[in-house]
PDB file of N, H, CA, C and O in Angstrom:
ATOM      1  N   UNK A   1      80.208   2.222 -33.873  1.00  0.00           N
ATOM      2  CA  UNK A   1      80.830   3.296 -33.119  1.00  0.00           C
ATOM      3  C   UNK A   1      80.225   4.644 -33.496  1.00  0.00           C
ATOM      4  O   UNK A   1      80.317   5.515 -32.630  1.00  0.00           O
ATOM      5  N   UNK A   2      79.686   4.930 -34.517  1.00  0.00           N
ATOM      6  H   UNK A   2      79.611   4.222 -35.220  1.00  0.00           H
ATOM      7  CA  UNK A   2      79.525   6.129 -35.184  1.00  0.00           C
ATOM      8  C   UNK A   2      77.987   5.974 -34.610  1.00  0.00           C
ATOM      9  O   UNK A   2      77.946   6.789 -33.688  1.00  0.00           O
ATOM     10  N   UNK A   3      77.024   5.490 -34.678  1.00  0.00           N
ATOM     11  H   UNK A   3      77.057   4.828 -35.427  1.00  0.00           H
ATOM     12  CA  UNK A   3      75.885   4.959 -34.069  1.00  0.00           C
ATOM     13  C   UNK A   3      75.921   5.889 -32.583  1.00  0.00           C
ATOM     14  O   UNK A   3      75.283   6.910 -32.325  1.00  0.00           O
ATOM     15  N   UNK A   4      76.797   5.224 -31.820  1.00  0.00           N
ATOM     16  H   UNK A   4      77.315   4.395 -32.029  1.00  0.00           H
ATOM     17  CA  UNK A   4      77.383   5.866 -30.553  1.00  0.00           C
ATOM     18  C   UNK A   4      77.167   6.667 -30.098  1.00  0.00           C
ATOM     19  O   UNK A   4      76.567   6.843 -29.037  1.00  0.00           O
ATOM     20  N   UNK A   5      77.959   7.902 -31.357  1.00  0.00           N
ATOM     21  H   UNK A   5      78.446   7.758 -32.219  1.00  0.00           H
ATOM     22  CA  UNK A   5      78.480   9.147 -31.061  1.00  0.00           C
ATOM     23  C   UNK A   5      77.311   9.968 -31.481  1.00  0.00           C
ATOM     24  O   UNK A   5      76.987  10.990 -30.875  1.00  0.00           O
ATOM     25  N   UNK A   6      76.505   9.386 -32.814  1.00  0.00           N
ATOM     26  H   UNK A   6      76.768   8.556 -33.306  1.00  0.00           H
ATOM     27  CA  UNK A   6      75.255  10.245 -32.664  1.00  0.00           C
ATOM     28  C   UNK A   6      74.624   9.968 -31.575  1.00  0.00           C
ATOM     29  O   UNK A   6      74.837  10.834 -30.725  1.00  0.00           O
ATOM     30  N   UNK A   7      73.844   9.026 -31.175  1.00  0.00           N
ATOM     31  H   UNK A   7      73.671   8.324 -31.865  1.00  0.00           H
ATOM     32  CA  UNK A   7      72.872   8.895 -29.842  1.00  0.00           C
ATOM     33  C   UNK A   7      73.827   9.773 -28.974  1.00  0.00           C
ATOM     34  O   UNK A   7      73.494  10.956 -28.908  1.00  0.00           O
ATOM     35  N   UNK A   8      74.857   9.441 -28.356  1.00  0.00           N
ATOM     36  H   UNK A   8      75.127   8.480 -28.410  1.00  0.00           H
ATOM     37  CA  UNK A   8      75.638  10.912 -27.262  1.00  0.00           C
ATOM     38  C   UNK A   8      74.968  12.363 -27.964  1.00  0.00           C
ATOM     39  O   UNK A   8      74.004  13.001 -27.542  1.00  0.00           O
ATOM     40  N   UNK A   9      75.634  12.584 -28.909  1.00  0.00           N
ATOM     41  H   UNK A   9      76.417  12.066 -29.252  1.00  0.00           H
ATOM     42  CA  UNK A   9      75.067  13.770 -29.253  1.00  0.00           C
ATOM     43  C   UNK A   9      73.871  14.245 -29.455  1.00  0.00           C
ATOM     44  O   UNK A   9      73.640  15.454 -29.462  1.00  0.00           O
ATOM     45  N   UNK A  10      73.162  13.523 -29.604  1.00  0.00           N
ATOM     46  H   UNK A  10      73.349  12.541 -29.598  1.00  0.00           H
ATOM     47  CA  UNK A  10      71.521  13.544 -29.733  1.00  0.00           C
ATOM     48  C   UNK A  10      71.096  13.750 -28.544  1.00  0.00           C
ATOM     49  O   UNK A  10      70.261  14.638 -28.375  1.00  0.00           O
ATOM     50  N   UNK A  11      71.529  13.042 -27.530  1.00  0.00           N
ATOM     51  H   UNK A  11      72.207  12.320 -27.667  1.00  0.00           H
ATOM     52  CA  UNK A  11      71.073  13.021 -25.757  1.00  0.00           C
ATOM     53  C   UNK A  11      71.615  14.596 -25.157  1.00  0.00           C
ATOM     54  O   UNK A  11      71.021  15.387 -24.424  1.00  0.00           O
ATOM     55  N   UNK A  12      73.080  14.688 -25.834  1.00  0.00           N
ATOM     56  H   UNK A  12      73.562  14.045 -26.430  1.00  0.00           H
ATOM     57  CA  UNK A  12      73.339  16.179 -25.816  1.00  0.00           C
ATOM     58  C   UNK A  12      72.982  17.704 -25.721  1.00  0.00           C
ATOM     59  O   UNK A  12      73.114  18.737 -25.065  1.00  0.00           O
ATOM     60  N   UNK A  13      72.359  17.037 -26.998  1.00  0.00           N
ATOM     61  H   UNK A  13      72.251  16.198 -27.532  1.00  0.00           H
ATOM     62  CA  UNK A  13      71.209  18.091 -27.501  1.00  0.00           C
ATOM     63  C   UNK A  13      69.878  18.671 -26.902  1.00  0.00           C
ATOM     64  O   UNK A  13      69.342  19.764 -26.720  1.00  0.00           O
ATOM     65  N   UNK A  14      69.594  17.052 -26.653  1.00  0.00           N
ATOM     66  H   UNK A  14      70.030  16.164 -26.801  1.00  0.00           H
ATOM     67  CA  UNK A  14      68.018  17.531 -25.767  1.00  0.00           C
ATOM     68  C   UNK A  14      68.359  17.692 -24.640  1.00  0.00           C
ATOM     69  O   UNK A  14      67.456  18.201 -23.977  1.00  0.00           O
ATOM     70  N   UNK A  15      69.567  17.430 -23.899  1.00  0.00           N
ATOM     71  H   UNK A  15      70.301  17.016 -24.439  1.00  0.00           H
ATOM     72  CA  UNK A  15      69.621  18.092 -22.885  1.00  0.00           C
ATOM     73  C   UNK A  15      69.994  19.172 -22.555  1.00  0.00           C
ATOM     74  O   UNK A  15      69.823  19.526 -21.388  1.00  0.00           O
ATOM     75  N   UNK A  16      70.556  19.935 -23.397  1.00  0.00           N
ATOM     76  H   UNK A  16      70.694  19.648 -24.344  1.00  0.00           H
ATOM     77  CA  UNK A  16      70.947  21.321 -23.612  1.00  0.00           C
ATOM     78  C   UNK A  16      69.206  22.047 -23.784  1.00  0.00           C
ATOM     79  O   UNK A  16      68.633  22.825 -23.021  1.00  0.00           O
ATOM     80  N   UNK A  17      68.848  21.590 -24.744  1.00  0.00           N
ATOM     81  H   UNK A  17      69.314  20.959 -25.364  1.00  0.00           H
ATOM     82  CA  UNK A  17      67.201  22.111 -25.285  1.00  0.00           C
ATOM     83  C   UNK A  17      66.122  21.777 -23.998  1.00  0.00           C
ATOM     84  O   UNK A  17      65.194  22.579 -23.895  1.00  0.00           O
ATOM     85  N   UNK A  18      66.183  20.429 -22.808  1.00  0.00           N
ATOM     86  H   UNK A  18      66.938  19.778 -22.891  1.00  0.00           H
ATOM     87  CA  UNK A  18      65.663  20.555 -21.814  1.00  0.00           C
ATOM     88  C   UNK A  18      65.855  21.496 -20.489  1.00  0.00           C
ATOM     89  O   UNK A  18      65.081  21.909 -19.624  1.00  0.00           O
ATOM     90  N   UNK A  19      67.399  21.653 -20.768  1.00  0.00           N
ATOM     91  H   UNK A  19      68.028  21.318 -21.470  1.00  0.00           H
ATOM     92  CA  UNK A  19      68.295  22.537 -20.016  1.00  0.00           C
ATOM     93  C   UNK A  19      67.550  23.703 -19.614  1.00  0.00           C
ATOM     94  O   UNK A  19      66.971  23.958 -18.558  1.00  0.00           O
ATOM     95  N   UNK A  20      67.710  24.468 -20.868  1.00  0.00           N
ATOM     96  H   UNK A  20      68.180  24.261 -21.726  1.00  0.00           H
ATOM     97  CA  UNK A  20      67.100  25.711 -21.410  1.00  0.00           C
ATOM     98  C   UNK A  20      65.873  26.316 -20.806  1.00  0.00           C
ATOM     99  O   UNK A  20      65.781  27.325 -20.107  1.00  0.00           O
ATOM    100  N   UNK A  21      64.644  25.218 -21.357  1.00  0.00           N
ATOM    101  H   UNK A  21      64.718  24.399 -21.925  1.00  0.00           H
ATOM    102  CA  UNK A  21      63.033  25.059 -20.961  1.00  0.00           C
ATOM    103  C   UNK A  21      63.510  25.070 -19.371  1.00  0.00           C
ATOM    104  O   UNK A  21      63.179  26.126 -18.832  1.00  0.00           O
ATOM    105  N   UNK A  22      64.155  24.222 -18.553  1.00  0.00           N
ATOM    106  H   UNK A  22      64.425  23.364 -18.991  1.00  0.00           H
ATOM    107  CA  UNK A  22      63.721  24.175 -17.364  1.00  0.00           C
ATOM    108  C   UNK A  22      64.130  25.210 -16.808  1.00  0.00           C
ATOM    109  O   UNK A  22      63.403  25.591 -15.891  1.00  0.00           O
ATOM    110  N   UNK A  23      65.571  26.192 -17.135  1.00  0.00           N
ATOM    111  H   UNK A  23      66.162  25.882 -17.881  1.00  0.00           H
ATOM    112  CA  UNK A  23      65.349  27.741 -16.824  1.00  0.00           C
ATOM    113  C   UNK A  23      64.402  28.690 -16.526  1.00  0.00           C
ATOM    114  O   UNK A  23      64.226  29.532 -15.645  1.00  0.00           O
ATOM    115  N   UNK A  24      63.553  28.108 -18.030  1.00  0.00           N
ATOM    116  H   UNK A  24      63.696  27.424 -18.746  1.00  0.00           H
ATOM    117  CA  UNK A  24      62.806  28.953 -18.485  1.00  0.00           C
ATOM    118  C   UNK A  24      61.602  29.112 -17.332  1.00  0.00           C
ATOM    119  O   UNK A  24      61.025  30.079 -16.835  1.00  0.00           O
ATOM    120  N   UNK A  25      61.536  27.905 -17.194  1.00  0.00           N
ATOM    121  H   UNK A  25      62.005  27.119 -17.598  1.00  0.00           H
ATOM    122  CA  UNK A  25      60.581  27.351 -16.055  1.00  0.00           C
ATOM    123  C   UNK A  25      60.471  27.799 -14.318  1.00  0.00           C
ATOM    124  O   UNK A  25      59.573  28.101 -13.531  1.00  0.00           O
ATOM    125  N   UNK A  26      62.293  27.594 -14.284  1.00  0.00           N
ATOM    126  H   UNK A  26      63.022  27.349 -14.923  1.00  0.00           H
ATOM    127  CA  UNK A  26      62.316  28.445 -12.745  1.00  0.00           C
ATOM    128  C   UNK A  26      61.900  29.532 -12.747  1.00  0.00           C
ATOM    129  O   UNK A  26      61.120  30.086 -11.972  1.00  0.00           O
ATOM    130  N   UNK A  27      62.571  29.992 -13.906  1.00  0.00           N
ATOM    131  H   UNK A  27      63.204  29.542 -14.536  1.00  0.00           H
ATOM    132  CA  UNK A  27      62.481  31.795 -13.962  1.00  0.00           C
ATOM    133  C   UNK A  27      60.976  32.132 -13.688  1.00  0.00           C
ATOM    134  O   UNK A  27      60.680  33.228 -13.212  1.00  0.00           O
ATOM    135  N   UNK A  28      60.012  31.180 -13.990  1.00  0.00           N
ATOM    136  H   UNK A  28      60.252  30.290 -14.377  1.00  0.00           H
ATOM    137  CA  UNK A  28      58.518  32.022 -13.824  1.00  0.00           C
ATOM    138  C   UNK A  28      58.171  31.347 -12.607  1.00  0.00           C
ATOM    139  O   UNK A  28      57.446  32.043 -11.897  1.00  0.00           O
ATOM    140  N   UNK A  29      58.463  30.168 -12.108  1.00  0.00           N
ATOM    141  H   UNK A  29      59.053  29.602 -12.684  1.00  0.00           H
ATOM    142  CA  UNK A  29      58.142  29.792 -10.921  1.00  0.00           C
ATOM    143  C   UNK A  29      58.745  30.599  -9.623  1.00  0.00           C
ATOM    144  O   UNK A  29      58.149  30.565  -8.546  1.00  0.00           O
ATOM    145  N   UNK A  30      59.738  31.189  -9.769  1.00  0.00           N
ATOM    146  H   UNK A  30      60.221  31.217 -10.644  1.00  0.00           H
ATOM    147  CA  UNK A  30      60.413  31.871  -8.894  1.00  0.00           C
ATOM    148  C   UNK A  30      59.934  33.180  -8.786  1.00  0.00           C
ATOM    149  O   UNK A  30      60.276  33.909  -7.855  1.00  0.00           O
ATOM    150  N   UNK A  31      58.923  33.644  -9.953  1.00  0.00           N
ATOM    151  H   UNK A  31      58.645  33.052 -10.710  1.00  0.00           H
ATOM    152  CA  UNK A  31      58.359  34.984 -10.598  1.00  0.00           C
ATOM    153  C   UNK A  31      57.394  34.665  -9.893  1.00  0.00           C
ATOM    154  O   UNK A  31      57.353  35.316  -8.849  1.00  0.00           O
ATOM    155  N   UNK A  32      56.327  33.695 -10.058  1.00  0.00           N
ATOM    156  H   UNK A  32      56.360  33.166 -10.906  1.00  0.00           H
ATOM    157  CA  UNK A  32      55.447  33.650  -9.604  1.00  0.00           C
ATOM    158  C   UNK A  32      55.211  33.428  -7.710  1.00  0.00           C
ATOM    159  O   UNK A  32      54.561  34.184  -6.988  1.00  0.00           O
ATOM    160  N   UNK A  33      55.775  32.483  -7.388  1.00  0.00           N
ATOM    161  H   UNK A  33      56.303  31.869  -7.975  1.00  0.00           H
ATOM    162  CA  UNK A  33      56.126  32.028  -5.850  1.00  0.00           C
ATOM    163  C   UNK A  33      57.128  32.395  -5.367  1.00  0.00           C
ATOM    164  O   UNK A  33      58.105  31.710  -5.064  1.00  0.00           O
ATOM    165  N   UNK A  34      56.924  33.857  -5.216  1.00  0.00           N
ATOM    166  H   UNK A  34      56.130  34.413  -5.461  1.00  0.00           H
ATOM    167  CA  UNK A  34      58.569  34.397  -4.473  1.00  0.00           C
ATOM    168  C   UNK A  34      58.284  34.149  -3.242  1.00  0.00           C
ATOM    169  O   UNK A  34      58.859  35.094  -2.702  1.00  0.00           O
ATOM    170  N   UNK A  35      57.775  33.513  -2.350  1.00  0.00           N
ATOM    171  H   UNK A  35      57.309  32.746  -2.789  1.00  0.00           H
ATOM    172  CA  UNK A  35      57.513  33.557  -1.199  1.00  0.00           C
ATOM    173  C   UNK A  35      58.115  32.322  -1.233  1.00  0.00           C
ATOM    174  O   UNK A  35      59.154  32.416  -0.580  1.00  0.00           O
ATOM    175  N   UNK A  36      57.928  30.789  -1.834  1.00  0.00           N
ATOM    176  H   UNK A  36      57.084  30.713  -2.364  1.00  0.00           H
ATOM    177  CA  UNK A  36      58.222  29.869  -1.292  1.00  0.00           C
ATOM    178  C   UNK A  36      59.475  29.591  -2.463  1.00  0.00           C
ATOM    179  O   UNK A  36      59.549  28.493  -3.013  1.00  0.00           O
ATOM    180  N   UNK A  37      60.261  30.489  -2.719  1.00  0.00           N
ATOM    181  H   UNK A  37      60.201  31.381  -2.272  1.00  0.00           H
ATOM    182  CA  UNK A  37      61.700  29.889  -3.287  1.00  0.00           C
ATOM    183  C   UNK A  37      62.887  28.674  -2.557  1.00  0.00           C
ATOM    184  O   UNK A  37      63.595  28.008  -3.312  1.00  0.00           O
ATOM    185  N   UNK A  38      62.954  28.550  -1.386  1.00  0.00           N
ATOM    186  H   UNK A  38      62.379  29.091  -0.772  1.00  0.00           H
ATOM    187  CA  UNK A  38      63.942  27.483  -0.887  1.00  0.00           C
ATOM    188  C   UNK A  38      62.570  26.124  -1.488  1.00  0.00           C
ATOM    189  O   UNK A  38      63.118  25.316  -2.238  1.00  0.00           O
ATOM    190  N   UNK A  39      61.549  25.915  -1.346  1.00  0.00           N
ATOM    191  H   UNK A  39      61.104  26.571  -0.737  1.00  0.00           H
ATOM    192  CA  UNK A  39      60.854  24.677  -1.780  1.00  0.00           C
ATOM    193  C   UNK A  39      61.387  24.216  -3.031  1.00  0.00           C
ATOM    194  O   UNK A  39      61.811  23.091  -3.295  1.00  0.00           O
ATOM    195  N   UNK A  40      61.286  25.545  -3.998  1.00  0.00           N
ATOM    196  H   UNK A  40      60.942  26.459  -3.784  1.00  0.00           H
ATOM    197  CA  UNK A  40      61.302  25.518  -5.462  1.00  0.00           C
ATOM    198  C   UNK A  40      62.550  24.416  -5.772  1.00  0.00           C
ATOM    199  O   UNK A  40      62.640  23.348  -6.378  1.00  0.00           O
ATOM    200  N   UNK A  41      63.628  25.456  -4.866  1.00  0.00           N
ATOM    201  H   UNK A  41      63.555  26.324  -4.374  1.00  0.00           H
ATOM    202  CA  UNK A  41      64.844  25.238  -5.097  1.00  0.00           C
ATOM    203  C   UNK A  41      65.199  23.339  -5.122  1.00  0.00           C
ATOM    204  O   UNK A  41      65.716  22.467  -5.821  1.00  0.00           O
ATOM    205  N   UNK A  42      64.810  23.454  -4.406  1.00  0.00           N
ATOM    206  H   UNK A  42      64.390  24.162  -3.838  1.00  0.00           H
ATOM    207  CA  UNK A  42      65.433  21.473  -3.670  1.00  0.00           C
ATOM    208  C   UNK A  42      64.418  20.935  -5.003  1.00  0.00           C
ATOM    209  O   UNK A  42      64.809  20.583  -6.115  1.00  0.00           O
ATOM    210  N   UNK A  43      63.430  20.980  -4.648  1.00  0.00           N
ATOM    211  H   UNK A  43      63.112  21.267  -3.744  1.00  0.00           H
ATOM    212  CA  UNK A  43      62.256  20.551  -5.745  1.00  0.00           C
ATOM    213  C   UNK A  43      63.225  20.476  -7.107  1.00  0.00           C
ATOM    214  O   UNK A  43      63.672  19.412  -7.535  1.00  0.00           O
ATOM    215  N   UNK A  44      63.358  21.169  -7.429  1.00  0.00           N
ATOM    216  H   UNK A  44      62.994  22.033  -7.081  1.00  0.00           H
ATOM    217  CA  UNK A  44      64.417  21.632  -8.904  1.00  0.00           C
ATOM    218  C   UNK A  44      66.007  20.853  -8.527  1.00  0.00           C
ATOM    219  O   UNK A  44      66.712  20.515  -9.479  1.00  0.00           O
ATOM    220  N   UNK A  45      66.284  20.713  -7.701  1.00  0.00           N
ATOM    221  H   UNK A  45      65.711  20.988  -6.929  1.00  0.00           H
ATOM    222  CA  UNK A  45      67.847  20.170  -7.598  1.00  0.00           C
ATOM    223  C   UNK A  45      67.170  18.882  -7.690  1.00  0.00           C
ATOM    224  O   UNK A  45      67.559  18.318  -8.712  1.00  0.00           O
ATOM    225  N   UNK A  46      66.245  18.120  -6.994  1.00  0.00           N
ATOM    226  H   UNK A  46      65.928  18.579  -6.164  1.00  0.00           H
ATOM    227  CA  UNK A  46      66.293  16.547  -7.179  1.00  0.00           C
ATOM    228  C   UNK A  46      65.593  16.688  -8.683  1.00  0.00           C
ATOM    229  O   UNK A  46      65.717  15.625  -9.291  1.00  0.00           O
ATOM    230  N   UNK A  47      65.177  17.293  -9.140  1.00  0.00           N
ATOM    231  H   UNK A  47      65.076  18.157  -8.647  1.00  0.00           H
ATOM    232  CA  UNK A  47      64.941  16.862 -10.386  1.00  0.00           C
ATOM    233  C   UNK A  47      65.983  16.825 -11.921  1.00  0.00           C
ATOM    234  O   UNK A  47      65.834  16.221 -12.983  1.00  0.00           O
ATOM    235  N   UNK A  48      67.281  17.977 -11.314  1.00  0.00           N
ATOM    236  H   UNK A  48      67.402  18.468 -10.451  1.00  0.00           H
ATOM    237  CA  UNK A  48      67.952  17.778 -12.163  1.00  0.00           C
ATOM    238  C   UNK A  48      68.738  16.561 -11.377  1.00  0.00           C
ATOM    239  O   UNK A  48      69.266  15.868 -12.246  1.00  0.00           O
ATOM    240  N   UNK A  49      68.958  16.150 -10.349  1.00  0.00           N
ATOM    241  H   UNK A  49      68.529  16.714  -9.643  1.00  0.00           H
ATOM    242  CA  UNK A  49      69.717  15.006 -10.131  1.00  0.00           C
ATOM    243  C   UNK A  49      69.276  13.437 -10.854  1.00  0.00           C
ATOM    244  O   UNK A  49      69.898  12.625 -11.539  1.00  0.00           O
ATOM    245  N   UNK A  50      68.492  13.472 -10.546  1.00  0.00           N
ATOM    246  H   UNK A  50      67.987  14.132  -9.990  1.00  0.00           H
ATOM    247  CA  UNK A  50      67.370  12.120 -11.229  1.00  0.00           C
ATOM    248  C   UNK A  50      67.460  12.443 -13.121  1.00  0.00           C
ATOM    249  O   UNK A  50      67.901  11.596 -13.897  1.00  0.00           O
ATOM    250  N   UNK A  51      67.022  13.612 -13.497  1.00  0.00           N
ATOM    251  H   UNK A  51      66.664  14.300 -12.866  1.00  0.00           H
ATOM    252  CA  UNK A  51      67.476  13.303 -15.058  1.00  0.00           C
ATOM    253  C   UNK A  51      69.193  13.199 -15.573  1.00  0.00           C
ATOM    254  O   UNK A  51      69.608  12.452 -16.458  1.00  0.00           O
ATOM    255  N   UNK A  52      69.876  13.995 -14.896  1.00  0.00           N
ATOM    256  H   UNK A  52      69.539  14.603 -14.177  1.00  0.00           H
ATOM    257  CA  UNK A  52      71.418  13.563 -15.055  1.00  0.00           C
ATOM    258  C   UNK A  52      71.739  11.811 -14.891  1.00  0.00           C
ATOM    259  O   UNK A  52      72.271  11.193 -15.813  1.00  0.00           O
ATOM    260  N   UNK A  53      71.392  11.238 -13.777  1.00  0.00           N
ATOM    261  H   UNK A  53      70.960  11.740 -13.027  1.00  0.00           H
ATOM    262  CA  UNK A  53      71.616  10.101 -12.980  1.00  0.00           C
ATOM    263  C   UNK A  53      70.917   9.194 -14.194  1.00  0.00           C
ATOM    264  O   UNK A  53      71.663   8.387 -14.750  1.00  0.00           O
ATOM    265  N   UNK A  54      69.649   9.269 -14.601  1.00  0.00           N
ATOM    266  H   UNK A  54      69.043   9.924 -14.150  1.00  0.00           H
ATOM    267  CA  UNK A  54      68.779   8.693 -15.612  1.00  0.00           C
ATOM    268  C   UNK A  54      69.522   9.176 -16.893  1.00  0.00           C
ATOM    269  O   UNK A  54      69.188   8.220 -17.593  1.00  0.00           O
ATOM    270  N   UNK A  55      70.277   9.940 -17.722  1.00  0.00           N
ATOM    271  H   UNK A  55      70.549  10.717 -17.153  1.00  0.00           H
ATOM    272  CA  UNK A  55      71.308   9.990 -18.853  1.00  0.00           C
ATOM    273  C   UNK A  55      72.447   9.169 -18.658  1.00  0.00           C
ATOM    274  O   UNK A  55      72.890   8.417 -19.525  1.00  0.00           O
ATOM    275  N   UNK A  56      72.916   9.308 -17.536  1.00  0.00           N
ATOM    276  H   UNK A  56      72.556   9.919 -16.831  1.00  0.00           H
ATOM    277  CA  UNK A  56      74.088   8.462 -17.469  1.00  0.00           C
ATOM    278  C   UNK A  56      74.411   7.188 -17.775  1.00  0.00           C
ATOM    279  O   UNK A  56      75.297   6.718 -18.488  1.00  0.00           O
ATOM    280  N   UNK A  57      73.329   6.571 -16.955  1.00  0.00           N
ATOM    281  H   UNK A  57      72.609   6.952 -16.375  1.00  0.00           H
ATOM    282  CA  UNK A  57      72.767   5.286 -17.168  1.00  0.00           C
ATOM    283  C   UNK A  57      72.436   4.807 -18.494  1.00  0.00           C
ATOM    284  O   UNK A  57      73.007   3.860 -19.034  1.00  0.00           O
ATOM    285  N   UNK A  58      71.337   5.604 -19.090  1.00  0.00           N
ATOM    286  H   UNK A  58      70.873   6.373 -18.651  1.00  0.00           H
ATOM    287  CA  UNK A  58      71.173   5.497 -20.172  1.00  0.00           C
ATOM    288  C   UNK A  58      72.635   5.565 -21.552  1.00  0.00           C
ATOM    289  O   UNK A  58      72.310   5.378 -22.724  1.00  0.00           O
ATOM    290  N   UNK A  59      73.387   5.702 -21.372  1.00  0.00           N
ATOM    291  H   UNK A  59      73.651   5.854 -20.420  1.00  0.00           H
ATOM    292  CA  UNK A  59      74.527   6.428 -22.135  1.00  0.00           C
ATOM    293  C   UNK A  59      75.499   5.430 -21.617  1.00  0.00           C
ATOM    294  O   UNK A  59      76.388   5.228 -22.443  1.00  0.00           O
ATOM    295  N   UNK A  60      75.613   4.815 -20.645  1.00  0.00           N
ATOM    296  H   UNK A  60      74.891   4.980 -19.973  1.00  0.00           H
ATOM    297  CA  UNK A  60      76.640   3.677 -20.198  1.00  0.00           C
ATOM    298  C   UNK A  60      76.022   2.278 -20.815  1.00  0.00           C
ATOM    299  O   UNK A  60      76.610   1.304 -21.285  1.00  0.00           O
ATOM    300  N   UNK A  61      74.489   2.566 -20.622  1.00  0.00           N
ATOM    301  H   UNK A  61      74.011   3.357 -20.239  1.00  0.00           H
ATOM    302  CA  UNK A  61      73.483   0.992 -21.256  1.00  0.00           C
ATOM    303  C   UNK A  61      73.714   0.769 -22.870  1.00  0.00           C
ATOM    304  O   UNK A  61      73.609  -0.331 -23.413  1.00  0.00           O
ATOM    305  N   UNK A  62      74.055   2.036 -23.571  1.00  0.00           N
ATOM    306  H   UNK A  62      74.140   2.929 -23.130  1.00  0.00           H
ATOM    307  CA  UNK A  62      74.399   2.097 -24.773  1.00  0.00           C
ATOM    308  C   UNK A  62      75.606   1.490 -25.359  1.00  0.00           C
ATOM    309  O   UNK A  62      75.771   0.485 -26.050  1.00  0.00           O
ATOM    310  N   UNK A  63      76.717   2.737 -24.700  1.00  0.00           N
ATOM    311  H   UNK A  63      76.583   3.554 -24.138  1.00  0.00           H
ATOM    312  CA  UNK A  63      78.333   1.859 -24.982  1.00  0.00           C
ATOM    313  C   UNK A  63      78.111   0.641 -24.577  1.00  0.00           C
ATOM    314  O   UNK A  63      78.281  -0.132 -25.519  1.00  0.00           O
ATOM    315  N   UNK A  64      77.759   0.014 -23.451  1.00  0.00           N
ATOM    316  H   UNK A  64      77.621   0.641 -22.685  1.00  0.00           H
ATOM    317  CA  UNK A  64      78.030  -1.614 -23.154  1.00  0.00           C
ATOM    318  C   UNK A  64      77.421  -2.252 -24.093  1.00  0.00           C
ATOM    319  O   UNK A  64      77.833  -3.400 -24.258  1.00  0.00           O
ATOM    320  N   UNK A  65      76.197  -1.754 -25.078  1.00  0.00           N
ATOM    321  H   UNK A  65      75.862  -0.821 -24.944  1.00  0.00           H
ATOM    322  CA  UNK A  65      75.626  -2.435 -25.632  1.00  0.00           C
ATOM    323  C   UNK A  65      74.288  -3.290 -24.660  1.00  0.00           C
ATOM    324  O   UNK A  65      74.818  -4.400 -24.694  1.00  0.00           O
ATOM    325  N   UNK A  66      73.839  -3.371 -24.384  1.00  0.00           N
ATOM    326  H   UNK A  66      73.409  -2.469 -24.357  1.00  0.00           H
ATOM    327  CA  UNK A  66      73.165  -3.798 -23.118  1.00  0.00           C
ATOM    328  C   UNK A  66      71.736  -4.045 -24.028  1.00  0.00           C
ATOM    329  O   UNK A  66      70.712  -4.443 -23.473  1.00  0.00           O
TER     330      UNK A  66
END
């Protein structure tokens, strides 16, 4: 159980710390390509959808033990 709760928190972490970076990331892509911001945008939403969707999974494959 304790096993668990670190890996959660560990996944936590880097996703807070990937979080961050990918801010960091719009912020200059949006700096740089102000012209094509609605692309950026969607571009950036399916990508946080797919790594959320890909934690979840990952984090349910864990508790079940899988």
């Amino acid at each position: 159980m304790i096993q668990i709760l670190k890996d959660v928190a560990l996944r936590i972490g880097l996703g807070i710390i990937f979080g961050v970076l990918l801010l960091m990331f719009i912020a200059m892509l949006k700096t740089i390509f102000y012209k094509n911001i609605k692309q950026i945008n969607l571009f950036i939403v399916f990508i946080l959808i797919a790594l959320i969707a890909y934690a979840l999974g990952d984090i349910a494959l864990d508790i079940l033990n899988f």
